[in-house]
Biotite code that builds the C-alpha atoms (Angstrom):
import biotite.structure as struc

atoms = struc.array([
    struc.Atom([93.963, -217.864, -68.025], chain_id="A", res_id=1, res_name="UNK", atom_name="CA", element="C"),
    struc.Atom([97.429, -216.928, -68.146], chain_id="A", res_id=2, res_name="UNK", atom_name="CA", element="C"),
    struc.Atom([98.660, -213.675, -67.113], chain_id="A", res_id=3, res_name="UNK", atom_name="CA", element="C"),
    struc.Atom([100.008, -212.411, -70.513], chain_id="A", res_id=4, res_name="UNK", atom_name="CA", element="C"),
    struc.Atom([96.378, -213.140, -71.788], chain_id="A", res_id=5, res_name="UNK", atom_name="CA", element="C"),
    struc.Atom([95.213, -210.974, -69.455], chain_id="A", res_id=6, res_name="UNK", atom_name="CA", element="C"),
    struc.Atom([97.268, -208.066, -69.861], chain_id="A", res_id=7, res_name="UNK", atom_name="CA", element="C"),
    struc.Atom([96.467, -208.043, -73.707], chain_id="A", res_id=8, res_name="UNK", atom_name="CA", element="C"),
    struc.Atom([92.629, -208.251, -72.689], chain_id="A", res_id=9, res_name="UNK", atom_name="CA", element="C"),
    struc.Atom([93.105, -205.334, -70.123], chain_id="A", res_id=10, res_name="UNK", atom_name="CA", element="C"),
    struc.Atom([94.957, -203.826, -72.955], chain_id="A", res_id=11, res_name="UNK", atom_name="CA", element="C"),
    struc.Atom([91.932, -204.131, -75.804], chain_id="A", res_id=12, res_name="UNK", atom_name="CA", element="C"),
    struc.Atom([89.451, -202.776, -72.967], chain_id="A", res_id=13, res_name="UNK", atom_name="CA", element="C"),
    struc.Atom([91.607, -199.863, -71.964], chain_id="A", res_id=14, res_name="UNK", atom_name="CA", element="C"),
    struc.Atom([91.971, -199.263, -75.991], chain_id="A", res_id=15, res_name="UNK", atom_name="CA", element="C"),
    struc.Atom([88.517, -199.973, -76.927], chain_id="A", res_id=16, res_name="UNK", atom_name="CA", element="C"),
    struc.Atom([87.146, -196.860, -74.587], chain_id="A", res_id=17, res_name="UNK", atom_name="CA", element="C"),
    struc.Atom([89.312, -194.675, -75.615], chain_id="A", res_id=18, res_name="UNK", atom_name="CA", element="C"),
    struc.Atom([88.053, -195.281, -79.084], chain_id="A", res_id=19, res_name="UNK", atom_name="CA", element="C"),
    struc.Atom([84.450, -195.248, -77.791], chain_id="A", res_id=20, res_name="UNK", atom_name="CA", element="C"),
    struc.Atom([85.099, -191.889, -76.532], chain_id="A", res_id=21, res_name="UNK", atom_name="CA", element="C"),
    struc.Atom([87.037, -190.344, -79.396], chain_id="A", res_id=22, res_name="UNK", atom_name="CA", element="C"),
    struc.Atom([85.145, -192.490, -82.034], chain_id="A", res_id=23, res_name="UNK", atom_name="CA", element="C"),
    struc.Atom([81.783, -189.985, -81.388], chain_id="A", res_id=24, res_name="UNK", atom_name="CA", element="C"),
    struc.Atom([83.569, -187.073, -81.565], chain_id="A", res_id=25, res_name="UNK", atom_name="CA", element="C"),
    struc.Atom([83.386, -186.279, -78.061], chain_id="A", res_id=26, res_name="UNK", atom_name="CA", element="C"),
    struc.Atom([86.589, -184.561, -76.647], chain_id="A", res_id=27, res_name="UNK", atom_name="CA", element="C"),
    struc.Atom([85.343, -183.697, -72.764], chain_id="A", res_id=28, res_name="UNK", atom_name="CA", element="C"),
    struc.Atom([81.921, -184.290, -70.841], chain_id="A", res_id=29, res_name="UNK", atom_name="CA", element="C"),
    struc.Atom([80.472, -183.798, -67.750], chain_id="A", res_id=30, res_name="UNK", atom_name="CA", element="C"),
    struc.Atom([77.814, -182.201, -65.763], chain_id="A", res_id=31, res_name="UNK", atom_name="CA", element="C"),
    struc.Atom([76.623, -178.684, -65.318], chain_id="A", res_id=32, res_name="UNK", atom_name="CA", element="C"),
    struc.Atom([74.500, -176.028, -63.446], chain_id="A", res_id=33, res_name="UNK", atom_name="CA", element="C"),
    struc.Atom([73.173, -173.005, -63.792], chain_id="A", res_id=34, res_name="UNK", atom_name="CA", element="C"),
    struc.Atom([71.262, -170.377, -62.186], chain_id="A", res_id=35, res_name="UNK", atom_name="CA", element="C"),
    struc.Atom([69.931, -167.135, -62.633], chain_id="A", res_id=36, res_name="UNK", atom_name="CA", element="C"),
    struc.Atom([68.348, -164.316, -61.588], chain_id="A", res_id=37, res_name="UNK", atom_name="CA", element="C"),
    struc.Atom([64.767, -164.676, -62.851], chain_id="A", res_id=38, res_name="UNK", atom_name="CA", element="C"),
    struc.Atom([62.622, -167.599, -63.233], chain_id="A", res_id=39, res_name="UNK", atom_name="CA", element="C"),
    struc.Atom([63.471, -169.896, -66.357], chain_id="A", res_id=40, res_name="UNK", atom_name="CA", element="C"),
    struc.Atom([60.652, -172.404, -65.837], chain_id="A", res_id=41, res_name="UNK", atom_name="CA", element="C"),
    struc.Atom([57.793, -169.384, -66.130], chain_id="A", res_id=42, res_name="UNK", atom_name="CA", element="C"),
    struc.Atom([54.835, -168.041, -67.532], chain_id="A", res_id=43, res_name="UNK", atom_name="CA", element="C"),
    struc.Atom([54.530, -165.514, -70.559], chain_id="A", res_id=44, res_name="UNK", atom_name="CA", element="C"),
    struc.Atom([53.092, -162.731, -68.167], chain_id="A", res_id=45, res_name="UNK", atom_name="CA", element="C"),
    struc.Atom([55.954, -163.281, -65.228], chain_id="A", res_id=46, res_name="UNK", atom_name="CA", element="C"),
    struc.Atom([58.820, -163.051, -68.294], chain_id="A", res_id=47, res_name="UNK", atom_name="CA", element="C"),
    struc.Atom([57.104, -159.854, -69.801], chain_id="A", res_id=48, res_name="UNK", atom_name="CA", element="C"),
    struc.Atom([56.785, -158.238, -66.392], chain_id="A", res_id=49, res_name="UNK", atom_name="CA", element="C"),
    struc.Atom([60.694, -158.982, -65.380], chain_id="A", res_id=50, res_name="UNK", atom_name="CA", element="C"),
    struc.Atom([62.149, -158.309, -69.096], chain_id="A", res_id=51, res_name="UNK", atom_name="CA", element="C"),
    struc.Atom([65.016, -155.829, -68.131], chain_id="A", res_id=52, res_name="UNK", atom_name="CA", element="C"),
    struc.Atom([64.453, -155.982, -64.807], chain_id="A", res_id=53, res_name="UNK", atom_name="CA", element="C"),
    struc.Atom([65.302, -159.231, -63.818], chain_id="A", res_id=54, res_name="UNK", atom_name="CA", element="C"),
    struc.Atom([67.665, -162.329, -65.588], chain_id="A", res_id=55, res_name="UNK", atom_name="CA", element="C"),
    struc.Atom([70.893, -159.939, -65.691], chain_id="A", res_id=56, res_name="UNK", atom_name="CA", element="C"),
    struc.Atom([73.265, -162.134, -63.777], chain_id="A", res_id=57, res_name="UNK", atom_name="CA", element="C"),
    struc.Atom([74.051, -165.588, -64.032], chain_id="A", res_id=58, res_name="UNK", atom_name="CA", element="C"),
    struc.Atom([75.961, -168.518, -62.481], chain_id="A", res_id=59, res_name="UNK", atom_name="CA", element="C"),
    struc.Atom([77.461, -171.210, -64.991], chain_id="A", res_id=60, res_name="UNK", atom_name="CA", element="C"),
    struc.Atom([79.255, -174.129, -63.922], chain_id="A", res_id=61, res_name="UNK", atom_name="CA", element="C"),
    struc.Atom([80.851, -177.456, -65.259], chain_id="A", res_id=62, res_name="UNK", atom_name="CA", element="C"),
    struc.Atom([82.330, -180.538, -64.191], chain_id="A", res_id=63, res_name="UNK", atom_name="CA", element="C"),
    struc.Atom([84.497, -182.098, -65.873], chain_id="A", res_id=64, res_name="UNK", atom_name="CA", element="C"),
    struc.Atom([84.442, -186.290, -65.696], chain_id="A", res_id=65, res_name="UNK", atom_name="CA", element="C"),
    struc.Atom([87.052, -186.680, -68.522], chain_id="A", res_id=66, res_name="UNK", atom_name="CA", element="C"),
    struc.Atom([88.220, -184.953, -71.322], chain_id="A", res_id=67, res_name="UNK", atom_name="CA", element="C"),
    struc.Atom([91.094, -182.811, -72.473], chain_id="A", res_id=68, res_name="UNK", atom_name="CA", element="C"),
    struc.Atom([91.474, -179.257, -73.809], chain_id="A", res_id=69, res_name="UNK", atom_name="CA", element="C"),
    struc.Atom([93.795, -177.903, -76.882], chain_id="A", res_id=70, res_name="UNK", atom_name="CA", element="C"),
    struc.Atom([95.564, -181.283, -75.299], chain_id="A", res_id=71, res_name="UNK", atom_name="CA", element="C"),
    struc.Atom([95.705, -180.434, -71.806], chain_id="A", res_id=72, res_name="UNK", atom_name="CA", element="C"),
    struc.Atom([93.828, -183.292, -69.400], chain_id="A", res_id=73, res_name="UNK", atom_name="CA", element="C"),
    struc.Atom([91.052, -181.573, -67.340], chain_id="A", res_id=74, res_name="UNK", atom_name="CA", element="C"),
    struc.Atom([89.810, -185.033, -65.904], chain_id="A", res_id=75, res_name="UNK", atom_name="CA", element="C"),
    struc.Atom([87.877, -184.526, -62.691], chain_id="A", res_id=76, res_name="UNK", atom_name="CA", element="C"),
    struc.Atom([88.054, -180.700, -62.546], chain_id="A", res_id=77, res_name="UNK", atom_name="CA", element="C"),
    struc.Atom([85.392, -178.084, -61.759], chain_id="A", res_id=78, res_name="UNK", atom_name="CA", element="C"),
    struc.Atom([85.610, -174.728, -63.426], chain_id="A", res_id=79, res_name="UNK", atom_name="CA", element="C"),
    struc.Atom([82.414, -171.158, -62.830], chain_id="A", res_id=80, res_name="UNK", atom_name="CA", element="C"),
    struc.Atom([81.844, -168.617, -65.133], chain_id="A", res_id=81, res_name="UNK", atom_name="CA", element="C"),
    struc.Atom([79.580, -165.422, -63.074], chain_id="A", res_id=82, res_name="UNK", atom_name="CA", element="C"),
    struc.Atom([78.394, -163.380, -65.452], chain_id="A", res_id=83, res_name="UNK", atom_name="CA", element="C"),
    struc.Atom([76.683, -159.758, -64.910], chain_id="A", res_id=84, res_name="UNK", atom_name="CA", element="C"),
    struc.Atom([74.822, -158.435, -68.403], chain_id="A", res_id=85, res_name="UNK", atom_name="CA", element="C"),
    struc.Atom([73.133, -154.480, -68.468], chain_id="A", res_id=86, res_name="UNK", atom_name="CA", element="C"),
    struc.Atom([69.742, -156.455, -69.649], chain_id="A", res_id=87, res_name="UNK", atom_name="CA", element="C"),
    struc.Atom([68.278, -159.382, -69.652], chain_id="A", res_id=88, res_name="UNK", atom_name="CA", element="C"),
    struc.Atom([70.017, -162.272, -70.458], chain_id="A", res_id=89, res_name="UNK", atom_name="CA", element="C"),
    struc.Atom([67.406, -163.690, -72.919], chain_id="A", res_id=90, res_name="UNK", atom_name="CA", element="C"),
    struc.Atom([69.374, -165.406, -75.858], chain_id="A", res_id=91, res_name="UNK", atom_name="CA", element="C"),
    struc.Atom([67.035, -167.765, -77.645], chain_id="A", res_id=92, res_name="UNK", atom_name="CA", element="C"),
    struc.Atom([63.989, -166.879, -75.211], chain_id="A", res_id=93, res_name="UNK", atom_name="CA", element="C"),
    struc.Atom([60.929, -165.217, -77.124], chain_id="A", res_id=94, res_name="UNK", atom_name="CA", element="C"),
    struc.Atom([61.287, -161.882, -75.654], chain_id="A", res_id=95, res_name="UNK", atom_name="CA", element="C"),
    struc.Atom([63.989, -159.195, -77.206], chain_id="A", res_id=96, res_name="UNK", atom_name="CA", element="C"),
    struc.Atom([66.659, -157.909, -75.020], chain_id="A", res_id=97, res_name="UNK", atom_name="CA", element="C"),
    struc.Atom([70.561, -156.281, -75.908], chain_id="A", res_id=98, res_name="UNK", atom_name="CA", element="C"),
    struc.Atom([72.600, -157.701, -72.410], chain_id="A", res_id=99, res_name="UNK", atom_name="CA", element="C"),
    struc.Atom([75.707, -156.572, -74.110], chain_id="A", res_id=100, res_name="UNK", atom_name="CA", element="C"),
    struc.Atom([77.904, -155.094, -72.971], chain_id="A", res_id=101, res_name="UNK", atom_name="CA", element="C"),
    struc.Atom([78.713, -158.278, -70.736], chain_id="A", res_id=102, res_name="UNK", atom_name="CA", element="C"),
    struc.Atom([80.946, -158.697, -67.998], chain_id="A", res_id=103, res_name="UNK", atom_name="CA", element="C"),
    struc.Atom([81.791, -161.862, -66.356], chain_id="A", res_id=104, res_name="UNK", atom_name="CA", element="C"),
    struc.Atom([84.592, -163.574, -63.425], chain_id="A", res_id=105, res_name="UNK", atom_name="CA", element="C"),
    struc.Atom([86.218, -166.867, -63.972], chain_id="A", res_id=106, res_name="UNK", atom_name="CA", element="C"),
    struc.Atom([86.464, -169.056, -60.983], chain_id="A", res_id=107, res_name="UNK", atom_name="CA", element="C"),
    struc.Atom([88.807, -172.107, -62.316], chain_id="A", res_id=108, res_name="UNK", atom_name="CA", element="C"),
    struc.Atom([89.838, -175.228, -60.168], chain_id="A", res_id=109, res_name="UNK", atom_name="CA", element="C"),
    struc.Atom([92.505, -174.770, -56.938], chain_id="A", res_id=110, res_name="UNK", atom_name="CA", element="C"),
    struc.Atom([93.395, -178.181, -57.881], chain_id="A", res_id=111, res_name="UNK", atom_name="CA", element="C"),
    struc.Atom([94.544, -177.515, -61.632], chain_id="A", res_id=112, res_name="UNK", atom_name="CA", element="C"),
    struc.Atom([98.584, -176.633, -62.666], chain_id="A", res_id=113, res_name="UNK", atom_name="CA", element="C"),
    struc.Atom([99.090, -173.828, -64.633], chain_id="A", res_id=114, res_name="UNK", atom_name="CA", element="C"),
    struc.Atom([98.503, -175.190, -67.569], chain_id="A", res_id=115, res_name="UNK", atom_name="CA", element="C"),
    struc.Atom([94.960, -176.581, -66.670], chain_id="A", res_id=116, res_name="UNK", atom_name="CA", element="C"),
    struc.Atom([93.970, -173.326, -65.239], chain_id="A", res_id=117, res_name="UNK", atom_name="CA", element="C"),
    struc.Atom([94.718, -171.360, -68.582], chain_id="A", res_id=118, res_name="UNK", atom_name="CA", element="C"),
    struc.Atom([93.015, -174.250, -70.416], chain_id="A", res_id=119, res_name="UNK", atom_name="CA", element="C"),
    struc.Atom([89.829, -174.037, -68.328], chain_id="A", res_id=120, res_name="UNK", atom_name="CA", element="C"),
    struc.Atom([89.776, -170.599, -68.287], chain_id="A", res_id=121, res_name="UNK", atom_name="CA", element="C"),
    struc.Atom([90.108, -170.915, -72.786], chain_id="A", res_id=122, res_name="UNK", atom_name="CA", element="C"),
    struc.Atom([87.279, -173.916, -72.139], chain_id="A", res_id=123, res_name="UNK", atom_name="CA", element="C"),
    struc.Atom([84.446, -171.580, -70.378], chain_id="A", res_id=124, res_name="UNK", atom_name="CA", element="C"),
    struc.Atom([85.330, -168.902, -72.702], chain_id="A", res_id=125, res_name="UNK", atom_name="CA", element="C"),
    struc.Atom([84.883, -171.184, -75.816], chain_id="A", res_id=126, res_name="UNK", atom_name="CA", element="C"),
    struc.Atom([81.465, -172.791, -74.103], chain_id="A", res_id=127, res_name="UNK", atom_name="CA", element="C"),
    struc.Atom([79.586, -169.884, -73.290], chain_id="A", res_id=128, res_name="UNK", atom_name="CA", element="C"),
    struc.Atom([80.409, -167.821, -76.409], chain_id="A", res_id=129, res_name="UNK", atom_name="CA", element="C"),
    struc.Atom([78.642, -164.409, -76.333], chain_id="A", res_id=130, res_name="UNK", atom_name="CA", element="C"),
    struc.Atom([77.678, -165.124, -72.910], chain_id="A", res_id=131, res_name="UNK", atom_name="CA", element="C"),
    struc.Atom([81.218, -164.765, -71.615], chain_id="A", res_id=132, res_name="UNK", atom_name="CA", element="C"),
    struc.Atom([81.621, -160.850, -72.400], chain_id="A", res_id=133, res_name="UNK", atom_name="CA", element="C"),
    struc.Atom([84.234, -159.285, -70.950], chain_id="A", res_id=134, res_name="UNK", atom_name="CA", element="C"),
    struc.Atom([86.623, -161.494, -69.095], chain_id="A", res_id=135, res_name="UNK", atom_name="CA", element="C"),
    struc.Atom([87.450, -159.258, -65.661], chain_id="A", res_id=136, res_name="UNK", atom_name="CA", element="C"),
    struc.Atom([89.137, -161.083, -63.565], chain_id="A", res_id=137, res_name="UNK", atom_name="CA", element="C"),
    struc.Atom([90.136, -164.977, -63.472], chain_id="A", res_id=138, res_name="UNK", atom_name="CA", element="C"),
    struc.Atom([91.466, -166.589, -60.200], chain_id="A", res_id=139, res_name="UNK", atom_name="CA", element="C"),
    struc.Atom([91.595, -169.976, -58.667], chain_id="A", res_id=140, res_name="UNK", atom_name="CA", element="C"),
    struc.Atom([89.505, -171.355, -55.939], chain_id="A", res_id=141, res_name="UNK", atom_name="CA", element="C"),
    struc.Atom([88.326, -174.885, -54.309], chain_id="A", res_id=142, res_name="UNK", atom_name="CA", element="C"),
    struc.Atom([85.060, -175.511, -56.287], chain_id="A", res_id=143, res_name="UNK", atom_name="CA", element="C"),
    struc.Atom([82.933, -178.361, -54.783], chain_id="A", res_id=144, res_name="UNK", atom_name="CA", element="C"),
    struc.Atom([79.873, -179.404, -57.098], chain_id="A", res_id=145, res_name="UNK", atom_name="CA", element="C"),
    struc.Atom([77.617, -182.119, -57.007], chain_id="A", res_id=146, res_name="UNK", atom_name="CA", element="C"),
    struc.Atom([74.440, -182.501, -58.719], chain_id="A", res_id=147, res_name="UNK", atom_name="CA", element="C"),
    struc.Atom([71.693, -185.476, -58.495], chain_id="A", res_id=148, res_name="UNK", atom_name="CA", element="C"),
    struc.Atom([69.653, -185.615, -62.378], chain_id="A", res_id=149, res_name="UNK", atom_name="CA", element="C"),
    struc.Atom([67.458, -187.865, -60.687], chain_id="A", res_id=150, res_name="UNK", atom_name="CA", element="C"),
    struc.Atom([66.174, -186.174, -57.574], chain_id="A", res_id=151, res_name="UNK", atom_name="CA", element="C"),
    struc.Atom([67.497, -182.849, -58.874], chain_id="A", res_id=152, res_name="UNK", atom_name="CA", element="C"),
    struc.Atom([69.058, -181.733, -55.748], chain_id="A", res_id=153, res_name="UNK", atom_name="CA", element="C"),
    struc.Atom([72.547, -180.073, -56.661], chain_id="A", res_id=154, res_name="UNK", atom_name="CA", element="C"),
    struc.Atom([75.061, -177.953, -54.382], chain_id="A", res_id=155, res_name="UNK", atom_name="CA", element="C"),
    struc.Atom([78.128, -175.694, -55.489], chain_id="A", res_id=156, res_name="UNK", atom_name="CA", element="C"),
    struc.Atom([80.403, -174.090, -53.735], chain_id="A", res_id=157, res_name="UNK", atom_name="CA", element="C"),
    struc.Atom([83.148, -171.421, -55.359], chain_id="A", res_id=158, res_name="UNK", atom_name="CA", element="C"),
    struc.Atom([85.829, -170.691, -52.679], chain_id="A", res_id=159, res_name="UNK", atom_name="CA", element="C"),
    struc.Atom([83.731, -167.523, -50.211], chain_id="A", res_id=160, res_name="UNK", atom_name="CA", element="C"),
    struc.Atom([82.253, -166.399, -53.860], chain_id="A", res_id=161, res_name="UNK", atom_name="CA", element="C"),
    struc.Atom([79.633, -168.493, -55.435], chain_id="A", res_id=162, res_name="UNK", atom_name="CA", element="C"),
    struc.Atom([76.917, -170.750, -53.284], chain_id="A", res_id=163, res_name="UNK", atom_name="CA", element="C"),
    struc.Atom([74.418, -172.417, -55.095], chain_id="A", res_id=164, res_name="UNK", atom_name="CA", element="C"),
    struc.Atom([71.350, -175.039, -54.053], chain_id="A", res_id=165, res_name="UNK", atom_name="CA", element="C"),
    struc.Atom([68.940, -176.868, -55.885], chain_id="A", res_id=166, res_name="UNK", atom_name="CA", element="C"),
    struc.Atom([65.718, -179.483, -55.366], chain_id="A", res_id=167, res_name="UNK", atom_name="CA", element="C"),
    struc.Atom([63.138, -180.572, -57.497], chain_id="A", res_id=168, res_name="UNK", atom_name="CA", element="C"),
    struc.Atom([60.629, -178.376, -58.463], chain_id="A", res_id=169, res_name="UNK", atom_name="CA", element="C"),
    struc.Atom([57.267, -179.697, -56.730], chain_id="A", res_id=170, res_name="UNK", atom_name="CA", element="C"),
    struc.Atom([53.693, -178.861, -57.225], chain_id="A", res_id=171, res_name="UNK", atom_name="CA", element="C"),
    struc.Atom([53.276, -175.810, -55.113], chain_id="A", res_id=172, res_name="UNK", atom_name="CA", element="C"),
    struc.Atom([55.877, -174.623, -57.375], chain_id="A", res_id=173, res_name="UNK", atom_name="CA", element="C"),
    struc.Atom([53.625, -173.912, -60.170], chain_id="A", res_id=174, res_name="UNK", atom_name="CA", element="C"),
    struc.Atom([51.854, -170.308, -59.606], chain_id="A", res_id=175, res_name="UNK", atom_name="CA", element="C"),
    struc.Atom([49.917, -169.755, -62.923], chain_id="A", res_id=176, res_name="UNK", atom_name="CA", element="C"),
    struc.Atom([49.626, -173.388, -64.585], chain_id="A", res_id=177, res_name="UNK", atom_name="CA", element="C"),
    struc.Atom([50.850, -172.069, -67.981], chain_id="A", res_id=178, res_name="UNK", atom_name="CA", element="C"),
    struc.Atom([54.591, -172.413, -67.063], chain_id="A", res_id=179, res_name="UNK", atom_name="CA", element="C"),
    struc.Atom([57.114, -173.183, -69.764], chain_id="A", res_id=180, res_name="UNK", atom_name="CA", element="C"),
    struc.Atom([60.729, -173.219, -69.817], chain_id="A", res_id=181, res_name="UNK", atom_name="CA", element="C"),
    struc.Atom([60.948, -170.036, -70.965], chain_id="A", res_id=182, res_name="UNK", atom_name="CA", element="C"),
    struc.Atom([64.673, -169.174, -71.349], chain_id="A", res_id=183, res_name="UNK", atom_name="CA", element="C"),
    struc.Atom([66.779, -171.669, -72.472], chain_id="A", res_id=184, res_name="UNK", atom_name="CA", element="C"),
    struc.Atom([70.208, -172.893, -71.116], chain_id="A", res_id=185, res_name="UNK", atom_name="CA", element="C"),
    struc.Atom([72.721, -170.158, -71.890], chain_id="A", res_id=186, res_name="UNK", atom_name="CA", element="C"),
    struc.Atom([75.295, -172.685, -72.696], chain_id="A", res_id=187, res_name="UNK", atom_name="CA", element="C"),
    struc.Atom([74.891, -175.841, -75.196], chain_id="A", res_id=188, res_name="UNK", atom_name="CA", element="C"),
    struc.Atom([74.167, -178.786, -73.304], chain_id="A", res_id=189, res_name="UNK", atom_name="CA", element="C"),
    struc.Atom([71.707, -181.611, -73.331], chain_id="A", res_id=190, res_name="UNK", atom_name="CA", element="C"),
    struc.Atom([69.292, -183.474, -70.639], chain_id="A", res_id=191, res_name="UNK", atom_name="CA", element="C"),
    struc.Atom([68.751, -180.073, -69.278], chain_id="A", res_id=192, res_name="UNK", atom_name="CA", element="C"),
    struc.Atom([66.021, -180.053, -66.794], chain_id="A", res_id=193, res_name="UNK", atom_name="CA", element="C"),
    struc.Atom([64.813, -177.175, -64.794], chain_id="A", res_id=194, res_name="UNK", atom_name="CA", element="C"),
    struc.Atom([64.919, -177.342, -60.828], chain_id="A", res_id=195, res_name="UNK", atom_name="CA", element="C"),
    struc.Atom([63.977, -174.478, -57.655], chain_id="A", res_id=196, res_name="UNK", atom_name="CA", element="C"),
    struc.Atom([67.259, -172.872, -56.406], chain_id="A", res_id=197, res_name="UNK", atom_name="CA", element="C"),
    struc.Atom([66.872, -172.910, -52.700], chain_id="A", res_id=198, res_name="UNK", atom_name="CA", element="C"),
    struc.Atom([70.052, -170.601, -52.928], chain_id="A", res_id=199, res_name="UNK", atom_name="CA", element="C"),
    struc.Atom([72.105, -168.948, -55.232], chain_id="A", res_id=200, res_name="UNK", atom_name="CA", element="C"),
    struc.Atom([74.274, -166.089, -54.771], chain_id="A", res_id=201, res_name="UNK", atom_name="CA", element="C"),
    struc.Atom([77.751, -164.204, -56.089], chain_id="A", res_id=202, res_name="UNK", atom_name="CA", element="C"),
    struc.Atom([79.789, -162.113, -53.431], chain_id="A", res_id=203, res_name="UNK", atom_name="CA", element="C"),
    struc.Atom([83.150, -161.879, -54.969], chain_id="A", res_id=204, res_name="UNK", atom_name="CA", element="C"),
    struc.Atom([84.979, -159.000, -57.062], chain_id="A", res_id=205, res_name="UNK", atom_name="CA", element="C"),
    struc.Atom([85.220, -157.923, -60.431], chain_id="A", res_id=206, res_name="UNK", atom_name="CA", element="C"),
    struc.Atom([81.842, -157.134, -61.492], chain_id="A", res_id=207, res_name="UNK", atom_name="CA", element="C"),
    struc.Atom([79.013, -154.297, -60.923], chain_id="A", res_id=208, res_name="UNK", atom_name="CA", element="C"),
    struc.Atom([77.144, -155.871, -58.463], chain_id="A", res_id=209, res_name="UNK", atom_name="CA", element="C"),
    struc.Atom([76.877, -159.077, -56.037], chain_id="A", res_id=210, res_name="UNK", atom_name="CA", element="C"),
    struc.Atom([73.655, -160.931, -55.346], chain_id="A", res_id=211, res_name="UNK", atom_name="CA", element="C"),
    struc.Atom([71.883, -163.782, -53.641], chain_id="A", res_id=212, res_name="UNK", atom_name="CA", element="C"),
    struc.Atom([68.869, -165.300, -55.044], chain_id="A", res_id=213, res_name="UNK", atom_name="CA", element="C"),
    struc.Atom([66.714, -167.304, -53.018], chain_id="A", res_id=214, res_name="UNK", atom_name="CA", element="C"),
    struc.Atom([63.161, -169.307, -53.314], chain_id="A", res_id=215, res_name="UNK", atom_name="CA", element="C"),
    struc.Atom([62.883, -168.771, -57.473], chain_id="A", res_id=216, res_name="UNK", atom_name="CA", element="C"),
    struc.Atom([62.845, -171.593, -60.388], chain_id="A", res_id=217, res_name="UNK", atom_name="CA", element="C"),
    struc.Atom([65.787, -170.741, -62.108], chain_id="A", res_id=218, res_name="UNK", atom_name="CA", element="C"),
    struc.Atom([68.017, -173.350, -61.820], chain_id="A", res_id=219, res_name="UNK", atom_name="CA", element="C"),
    struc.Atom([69.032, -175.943, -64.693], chain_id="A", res_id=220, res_name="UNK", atom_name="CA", element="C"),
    struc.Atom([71.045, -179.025, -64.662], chain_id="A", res_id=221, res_name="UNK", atom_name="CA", element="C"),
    struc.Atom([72.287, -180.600, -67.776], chain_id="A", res_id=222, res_name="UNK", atom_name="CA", element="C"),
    struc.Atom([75.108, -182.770, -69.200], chain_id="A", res_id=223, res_name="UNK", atom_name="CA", element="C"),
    struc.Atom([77.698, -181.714, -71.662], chain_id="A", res_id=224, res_name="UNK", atom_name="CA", element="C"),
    struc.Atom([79.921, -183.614, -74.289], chain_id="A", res_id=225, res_name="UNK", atom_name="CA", element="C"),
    struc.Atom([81.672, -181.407, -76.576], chain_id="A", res_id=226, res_name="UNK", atom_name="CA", element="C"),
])
């Protein structure tokens, strides 16, 4: 095969995924986490004892494996959004809560330019809707996150601020054998599954209050394509 022949077939693969990708509407994908402070995968008499007690913070994170924003290429960057609610955060759950006002801290790549830090800042914002409240504060840090659908074991890491773990929930796991996933996934995603947070904590600046959250099942992994 010549090697003009095979620059115009390199060139029809390299054009034929980009259609592939644009063709279903899909401008950026990835992977995402999320934790927060009360158990998601739960039982009707655990959520009714913890309404507006418990479920007022929340860690939400995406990676990015390609896509762009209003233009700008976020390929292979991470970007948090901490949020801190005065009630439960229980949009779309069964049980009736107001969490507004909201307040929340955007932790966006170290890696980005400029111009990919203001877009992933307008990304979260445009993702989590409601959810986002308040925008306080919005800084750059290194944000290492890897996540495992399979075995469900995930880790993230948002400069000294945000630490999360995950694993697969097991069979001890289950306390009252009616367990449902009670609250769903505060962003829209898909293949969400719920896992155990082995650790999962905020102890930056900006909002009310820090926490760490250890030992609970409120932990989801998901995909995104937007």
């Amino acid at each position: 095969m010549s090697k003009l022949m095979i620059s115009v077939l390199s060139l029809c693969l390299l054009c034929w995924g980009s259609l592939c990708f644009a063709g279903d509407g899909t401008s950026i994908e990835g992977d995402y986490m999320e934790m927060r402070t009360c158990d998601i995968y739960t039982g009707p008499c655990f959520a009714n004892a913890e309404i507006s007690l418990a479920g007022k913070q929340a860690i939400m994170a995406w990676k990015i494996d390609r896509g762009t924003q209003a233009g700008v290429d976020l390929t292979g960057l991470n970007v948090v959004l901490v949020v801190s609610a005065t009630d439960t955060l229980s949009f779309g759950g069964s049980l009736y809560s107001r969490p507004e006002p909201i307040e929340s801290v955007i932790l966006v790549d170290a890696r980005a330019n400029p111009q990919q830090r203001d877009a992933l800042a307008e990304f979260v914002q445009q993702q989590a809707g409601k959810v986002a409240g308040t925008v306080k504060r919005v800084d750059a840090v290194e944000i290492e996150m890897s996540l495992n659908h399979i075995s469900m074991e995930s880790t993230l890491s948002a400069g000294e601020e945000v630490q999360m773990v995950s694993r697969k929930l097991k069979h001890g796991d289950c306390v009252c054998t009616n367990e449902v996933l009670y609250y769903p996934p505060l962003a829209d995603v898909t293949n969400s599954a719920a896992a155990f947070t082995v650790e999962g904590s905020f102890q930056g600046k900006g909002l009310p209050v820090t926490w760490s959250n250890l030992g609970t099942r409120s932990t989801y992994l998901a995909t995104f394509a937007y």
